[in-house]
N, C-alpha and C positions, 0 to 999 in steps of 0.2 A: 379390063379383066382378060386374064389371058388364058387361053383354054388351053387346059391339059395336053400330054402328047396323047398319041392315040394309044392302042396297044400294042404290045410284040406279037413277035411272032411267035405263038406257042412251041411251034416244032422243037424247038431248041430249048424250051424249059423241061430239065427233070426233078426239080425243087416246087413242090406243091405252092409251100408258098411264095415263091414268086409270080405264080399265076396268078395269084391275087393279086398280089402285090401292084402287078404291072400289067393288067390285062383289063382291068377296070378301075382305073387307080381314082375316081372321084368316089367309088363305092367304099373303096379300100378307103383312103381317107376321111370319106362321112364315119366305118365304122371304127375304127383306129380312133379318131376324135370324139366322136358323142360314146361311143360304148367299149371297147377295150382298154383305155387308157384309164377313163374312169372307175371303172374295175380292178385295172391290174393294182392303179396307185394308194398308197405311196409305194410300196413294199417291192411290186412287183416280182412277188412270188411267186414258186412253180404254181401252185395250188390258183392262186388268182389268174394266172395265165390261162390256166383251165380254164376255169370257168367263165372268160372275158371271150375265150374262143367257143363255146359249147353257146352263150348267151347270143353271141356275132351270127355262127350259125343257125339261131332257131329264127331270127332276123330274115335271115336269106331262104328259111324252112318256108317260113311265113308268108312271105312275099311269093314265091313261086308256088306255095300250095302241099299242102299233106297229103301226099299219092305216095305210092308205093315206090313210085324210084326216083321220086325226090328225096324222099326217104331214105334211101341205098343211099343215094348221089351224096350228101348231105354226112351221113355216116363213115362213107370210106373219105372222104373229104378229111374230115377230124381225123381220122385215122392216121391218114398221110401227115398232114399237120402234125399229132402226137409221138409221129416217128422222128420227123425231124426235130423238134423239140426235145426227146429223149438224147437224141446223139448228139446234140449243142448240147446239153447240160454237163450228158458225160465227158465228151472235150472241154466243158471250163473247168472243170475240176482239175487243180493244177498239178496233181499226182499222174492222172491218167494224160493231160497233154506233154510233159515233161519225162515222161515215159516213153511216151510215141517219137519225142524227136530224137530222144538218146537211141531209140534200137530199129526206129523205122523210116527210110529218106522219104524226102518230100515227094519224089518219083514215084517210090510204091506206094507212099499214102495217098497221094492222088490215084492211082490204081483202086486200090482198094474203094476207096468212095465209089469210084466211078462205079463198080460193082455192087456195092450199096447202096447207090440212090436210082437202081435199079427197080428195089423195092416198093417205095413209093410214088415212083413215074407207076409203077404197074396197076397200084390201088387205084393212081390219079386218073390212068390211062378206064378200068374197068369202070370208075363213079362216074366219067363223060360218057362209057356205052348206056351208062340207065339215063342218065339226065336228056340226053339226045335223041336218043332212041325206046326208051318208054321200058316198063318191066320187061316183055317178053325180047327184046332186042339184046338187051343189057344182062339177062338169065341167059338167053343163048350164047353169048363172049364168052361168058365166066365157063359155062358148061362146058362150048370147044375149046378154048384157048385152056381155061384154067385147068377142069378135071380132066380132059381128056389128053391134052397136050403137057402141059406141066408136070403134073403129079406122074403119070406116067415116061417123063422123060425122053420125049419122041423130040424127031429132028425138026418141025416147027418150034417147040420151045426152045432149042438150043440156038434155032437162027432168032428168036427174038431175043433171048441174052444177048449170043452177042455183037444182035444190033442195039439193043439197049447201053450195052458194054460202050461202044462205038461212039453214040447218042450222048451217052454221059460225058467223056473226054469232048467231046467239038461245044457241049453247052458249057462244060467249064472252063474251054479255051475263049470263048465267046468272049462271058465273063468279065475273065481276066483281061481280055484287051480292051474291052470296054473300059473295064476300070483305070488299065494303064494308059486310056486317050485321055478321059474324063481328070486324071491325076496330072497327065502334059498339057493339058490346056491347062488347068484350074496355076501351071505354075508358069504356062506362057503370061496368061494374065497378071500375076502375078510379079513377075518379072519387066514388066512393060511402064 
């Protein structure tokens, strides 16, 4: 029996779920095989999707406990998830991707993401200040960082865009080279 890799390195994820994904992947795959997959199947609905995630995480509620910022933790979590699921849906809709490659190059639409998955790095980023650091740790981020800093517009939130900005482009270059090794081996072998 061969034991899994370990985990990445988070720094470099802005995709929620990849942290799952890859950060605890025997969890990831206990709950992908006994409870999402069961769930989602056959249809693999949006609706089912929901619910196979909402069901995964009351799983993960459960097991660390119903406290107040597991509870946060747990909520922005789906949240971040629910985002990226939204914006995968609307990209397969072949109206709206066939759209995007006719008026938008693949340069600025990676821009744009990178911008976008700002969003829910930043959920992902506040659901680990509760989870780690407990309600009053996790209330105090949101407080400075979010209403004081954000909403207001001051020069802290503009340098965490855009190091966010910055963060998103190196996790997506990652990525891709990952993929483009894993895709040259997979045809070294191949080849051989």
């Amino acid at each position: 029996m061969d034991p899994l890799p370990g985990p990445i390195c988070i720094i470099r994820v802005t995709l929620y779920s990849k942290i799952w994904r890859e950060f605890d992947r025997g969890l990831y795959q206990f709950f992908k095989e006994y409870i999402f997959i069961p769930i989602c199947a056959p249809s693999f609905s949006l609706r089912r999707k929901i619910i196979g995630v909402i069901v995964s995480y009351s799983f993960v509620l459960l097991w660390h406990g119903f406290y107040h910022h597991n509870i946060v933790w747990i909520i922005l979590n789906i949240i971040a998830l629910f985002m990226e699921m939204i914006a995968k849906a609307l990209y397969s809709i072949d109206s709206i991707r066939l759209w995007r490659e006719k008026t938008i190059s693949d340069i600025n639409f990676r821009r744009i993401l990178a911008w976008l998955q700002i969003i829910p790095f930043a959920t992902g980023l506040y659901s680990n200040f509760y989870f780690l650091g407990g309600s009053e740790v996790g209330g105090a981020y949101v407080t400075r960082i979010l209403e004081e800093e954000t909403y207001t517009v001051r020069w802290p939130f503009l340098l965490l865009v855009t190091l966010g900005y910055f963060n998103s482009h190196t996790a997506m270059e990652v990525d891709r080279l990952k993929q483009l090794k894993s895709t040259e081996s997979g045809y070294v072998k191949k080849t051989k």
